[in-house]
N, C-alpha and C positions, 0 to 999 in steps of 0.2 A: 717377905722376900719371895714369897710363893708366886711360881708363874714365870718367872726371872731368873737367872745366873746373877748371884751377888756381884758388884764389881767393888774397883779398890775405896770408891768415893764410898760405898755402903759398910766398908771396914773401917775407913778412917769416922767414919760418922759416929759410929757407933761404940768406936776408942777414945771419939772424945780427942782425937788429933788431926793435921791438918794432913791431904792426903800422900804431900811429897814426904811427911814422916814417917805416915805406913807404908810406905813404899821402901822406905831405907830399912825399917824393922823388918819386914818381909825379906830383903835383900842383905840380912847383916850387916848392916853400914855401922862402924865402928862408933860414929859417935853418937848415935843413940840411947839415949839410960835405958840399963836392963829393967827397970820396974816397966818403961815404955815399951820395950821389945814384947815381953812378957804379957802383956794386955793388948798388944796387938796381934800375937801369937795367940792368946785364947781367945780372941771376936772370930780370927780367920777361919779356926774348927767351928766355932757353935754357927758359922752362917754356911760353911764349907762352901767358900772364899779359894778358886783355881787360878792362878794367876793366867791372864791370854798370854800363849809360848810367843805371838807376833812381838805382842809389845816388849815383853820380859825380853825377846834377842835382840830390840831396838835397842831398849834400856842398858845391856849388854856390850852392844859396841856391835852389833852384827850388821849384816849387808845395808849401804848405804851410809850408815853413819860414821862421818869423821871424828876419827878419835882424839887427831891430832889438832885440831880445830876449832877457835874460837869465833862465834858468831857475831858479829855488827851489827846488830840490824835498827835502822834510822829509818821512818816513817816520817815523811814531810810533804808538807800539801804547796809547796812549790819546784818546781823540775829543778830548777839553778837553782836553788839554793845550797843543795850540799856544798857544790863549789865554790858560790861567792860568800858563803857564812862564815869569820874565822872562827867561830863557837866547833862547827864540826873537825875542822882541822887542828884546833887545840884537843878533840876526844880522841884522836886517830893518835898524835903525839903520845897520850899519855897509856893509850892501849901500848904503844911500842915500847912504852917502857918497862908496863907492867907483865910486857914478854920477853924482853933482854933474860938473857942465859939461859933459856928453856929452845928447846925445839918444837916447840906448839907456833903454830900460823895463826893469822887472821882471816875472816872472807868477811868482807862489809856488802851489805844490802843496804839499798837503798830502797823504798817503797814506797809507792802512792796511797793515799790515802785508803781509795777505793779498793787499789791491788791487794793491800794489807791482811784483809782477813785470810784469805782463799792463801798466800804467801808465809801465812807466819803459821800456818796448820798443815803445811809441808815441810816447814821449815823444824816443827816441834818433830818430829820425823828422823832427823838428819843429821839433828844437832849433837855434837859429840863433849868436849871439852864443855862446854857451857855458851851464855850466850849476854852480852850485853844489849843489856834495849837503849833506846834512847827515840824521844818522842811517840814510844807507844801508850796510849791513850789505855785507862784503866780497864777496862772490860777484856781487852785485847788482850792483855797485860797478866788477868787474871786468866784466862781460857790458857796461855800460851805455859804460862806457870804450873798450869793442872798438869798437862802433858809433858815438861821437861821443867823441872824443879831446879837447876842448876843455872841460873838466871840473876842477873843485878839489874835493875833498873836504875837508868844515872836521872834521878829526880824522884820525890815520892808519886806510889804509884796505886795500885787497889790494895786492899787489908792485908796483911801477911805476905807481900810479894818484896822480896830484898829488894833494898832500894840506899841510892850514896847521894847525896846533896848540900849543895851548901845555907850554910843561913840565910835564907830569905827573905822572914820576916823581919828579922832586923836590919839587913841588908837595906830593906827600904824604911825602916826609921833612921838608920845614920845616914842616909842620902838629905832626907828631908829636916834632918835637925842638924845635917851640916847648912844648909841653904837658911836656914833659920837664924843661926849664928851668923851668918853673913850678911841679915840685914832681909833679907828676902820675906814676904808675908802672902804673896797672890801667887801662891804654888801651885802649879797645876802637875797632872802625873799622864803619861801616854804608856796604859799596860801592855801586857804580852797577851798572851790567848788563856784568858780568865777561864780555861773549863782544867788547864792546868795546875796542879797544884803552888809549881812554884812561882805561878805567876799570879795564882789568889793571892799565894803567900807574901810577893810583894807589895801588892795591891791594898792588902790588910795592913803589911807596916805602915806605907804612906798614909790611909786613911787615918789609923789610931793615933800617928806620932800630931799629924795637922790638927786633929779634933782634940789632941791632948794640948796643943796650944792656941786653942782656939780658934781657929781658923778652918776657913771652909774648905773642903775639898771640891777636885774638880776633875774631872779625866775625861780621857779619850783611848779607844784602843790602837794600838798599833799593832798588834800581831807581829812581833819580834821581825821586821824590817824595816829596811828606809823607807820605801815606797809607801807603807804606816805611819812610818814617824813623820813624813813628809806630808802626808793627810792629815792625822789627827792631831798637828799641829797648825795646821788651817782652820780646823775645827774650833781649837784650842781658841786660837784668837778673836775668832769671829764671837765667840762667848763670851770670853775676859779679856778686852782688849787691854786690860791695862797690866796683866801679868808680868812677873817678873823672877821667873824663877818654872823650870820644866824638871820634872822627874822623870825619865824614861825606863823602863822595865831590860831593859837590852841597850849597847853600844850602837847598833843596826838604827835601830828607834833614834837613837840620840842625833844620830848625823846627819838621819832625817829631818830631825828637830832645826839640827844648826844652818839645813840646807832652806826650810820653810822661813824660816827668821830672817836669814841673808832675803831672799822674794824680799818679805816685806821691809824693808829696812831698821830691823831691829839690829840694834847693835848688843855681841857679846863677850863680855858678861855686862856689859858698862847698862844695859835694859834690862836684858832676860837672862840670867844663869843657866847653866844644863846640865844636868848629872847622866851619867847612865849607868849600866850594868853589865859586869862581864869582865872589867878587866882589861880588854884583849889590846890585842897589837894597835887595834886599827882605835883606841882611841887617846895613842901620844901620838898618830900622826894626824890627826883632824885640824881643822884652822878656825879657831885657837885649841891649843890640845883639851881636849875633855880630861873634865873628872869623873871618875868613875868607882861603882862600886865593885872590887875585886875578887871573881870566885876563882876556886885553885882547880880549874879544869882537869888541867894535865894530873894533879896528886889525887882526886877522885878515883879517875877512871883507871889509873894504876894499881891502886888500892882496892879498887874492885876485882880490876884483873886477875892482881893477886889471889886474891883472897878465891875467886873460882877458881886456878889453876891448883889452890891448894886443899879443893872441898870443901871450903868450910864457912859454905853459907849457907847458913838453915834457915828456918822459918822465922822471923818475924827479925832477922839480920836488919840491921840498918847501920848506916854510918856518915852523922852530919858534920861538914866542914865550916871554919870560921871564913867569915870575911872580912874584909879590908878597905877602907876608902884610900883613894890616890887620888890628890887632891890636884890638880890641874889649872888654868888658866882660862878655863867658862865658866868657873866663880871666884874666878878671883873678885878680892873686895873693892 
């Protein structure tokens, strides 16, 4: 450490913990185990480890940071889509519930890709109550974690950063073994943004559940919109013309699916089935209504809420939700 002022990542390294725990042991944070306190109290002397008094009166609650406030913050690399997606107005829902009878607020960001970094390193700054992420990509995810430990991510995110999600990888086996019971065999699948986890995670079910019955897989990305599902189902066709059966990663996907099919005159479900994922509103009103794989948006992100309003999400927190098929009239038999 010669040459350098220790900082807290060189205490918690050295503890053998991760840094938002020395940070609470340092800080008294009650739920701490005293064997943990206690070995992060003797790293702090033997490197004589100062806390910076800026950051300790952020950490604090001092000038700038809302205390009473819980942060949104959504990174999406299209402008409209906050608004046209019902996935973000199902997380907003279930924030509002998981702040019923408190007098804690919300402030939602919304973020560009690009903006994001330079955004979310102001934002670790300011953040008081805690902060939900959603679609921040892991690197981000983990930088943003160092600096303000009070954080859920709603989907898995880097190593150690809390995170709430639903089953995905089975999500996408009961999609493709319900299509399978239906008679279906030339299943194709239109993923989400494969650098995401839960959209590997899908991606993974489909593959394993088709290769478990022998069957070949086949995809296309859609990048969880119509404008995708409406592409890489052109894709789709132009490769297996003779498919009969689509697994989409998102409802968004799916519509796109059903709108690409109506172009070509595929009739559904009576040619092509269509599954999608989500749940949402928008897929009993689709024509014919979709079936879907169902996640409990609104009960995650309450459950998260919660659970930040009450402290008590520490390191390696996770909390994964079941899902549900709602079986509909795009596969029907």
């Amino acid at each position: 450490m010669q040459g350098r002022r220790p900082t807290l990542v060189d205490v918690a390294t050295a503890a053998g913990v991760s840094r938002s725990t020395a940070s609470r042991a340092i800080n008294d944070h009650p739920r701490v185990a005293p064997e943990v306190r206690q070995r992060v109290r003797k790293v702090v002397e033997e490197l004589g480890y100062r806390p910076d008094p800026t950051a300790r009166a952020l950490a604090t609650g001092a000038p700038g940071r809302r205390t009473d406030t819980l942060e949104i913050i959504v990174v999406e690399g299209c402008a409209t889509a906050f608004g046209s997606n019902p996935f973000y107005g199902r997380v907003l829902e279930g924030v509002l519930d998981g702040l019923r009878g408190t007098e804690a607020r919300m402030r939602v960001h919304v973020l560009s890709v690009a903006d994001a970094p330079r955004a979310l390193d102001e934002l670790s700054r300011t953040t008081g109550l805690g902060a939900l992420l959603v679609n921040v990509d892991a690197p981000l995810a983990k930088r943003f974690y160092e600096r303000c430990p009070r954080i859920v991510s709603l989907g898995r995110s880097a190593p150690f950063v809390p995170f709430t999600e639903p089953e995905n990888l089975r999500g996408g086996r009961t999609a493709v073994r319900h299509l399978i019971e239906t008679g279906r065999r030339r299943i194709v699948a239109i993923d989400g943004r494969r650098q995401s986890p839960c959209g590997a995670d899908r991606h993974t079910g489909y593959v394993n559940q088709m290769r478990e019955a022998g069957l070949r897989p086949l995809w296309a990305v859609g990048d969880y919109s119509r404008e995708g599902g409406v592409t890489a189902t052109r894709r789709l066709l132009a490769e297996q013309p003779d498919l009969d059966a689509i697994f989409a990663a998102c409802d968004l996907s799916a519509v796109g699916a059903l709108q690409a099919l109506a172009e070509a005159g595929r009739r559904v479900p009576d040619d092509v089935a269509v599954v999608g994922f989500d749940g949402s509103l928008l897929a009993a009103c689709t024509n014919p209504p979709l079936t879907s794989v169902a996640q409990p948006v609104e009960e995650m992100t309450a459950n998260a809420v919660r659970q930040l309003l009450a402290n008590q999400v520490t390191d390696r927190w996770y909390r994964s939700f079941p899902v549900t098929l709602s079986v509909r009239q795009s596969t029907a038999a």
